[in-house]
C-alpha positions, 0 to 999 in steps of 0.5 A, spaced: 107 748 834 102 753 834 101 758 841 096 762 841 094 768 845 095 776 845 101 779 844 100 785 850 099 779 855 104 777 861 104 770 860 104 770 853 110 775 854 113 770 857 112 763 854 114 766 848 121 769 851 122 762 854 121 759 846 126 764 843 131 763 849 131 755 847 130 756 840 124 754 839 120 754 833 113 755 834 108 760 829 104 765 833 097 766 832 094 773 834 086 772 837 085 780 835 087 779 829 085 771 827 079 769 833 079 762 835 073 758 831 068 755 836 071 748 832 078 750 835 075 752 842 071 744 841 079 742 841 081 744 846 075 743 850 076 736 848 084 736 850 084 739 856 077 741 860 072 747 858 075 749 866 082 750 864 080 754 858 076 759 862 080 765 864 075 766 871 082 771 873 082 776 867 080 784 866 074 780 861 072 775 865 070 780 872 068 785 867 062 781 863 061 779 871 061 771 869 061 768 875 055 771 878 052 767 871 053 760 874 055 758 868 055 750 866 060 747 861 055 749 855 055 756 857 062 757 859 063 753 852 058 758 848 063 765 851 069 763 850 066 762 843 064 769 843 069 773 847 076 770 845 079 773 851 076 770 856 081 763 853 087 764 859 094 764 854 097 762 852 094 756 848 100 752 844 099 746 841 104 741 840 105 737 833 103 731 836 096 734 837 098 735 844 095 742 848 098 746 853 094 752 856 098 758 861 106 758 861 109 755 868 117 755 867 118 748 869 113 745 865 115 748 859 123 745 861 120 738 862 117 739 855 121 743 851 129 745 853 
């Protein structure tokens, strides 16, 4: 299992607490320090919807001011390539090719514990 994200965001925080918790192995890639390819962003798209990806309530988000863009699926896909930040964290995916975005407690004990 791969989760990607931030080490300094909240939810990450969290998810990442919750794996250590449950003795859950993953491997943690750092976008600051390893950027999503526009390849992987198309991945996940394809997996759980450009929408769930978009992070519309982050610092980044308000500072490009992108909702007063109207931004459609191609223009959301076209930032989110070029400002990883703008991806809401954690993104982890699953062996089974699987991805999960954001940390909700009770989905990830249904998953994982």
């Amino acid at each position: 299992m791969r989760v990607y994200g931030i080490k300094t965001c909240g939810s990450v925080k969290k998810a990442l607490k919750f794996f250590k918790e449950h003795n859950i192995e993953y491997d943690f890639v750092d976008f600051k320090k390893e950027p999503a390819s526009c390849e992987k962003i198309d991945f996940w798209i394809e997996k759980v919807g450009v929408d769930t990806l978009l992070n519309t309530r982050g610092t980044k988000y308000r500072t490009l001011k992108l909702k007063e863009l109207n931004l459609d699926d191609s223009g959301k896909r076209e930032w989110l390539c070029k400002e990883n930040l703008l991806i809401k964290r954690p993104v982890i995916e699953l062996d089974n090719g699987e991805v999960i975005v954001g940390f909700d407690e009770e989905k990830y004990k249904n998953l994982f514990a």
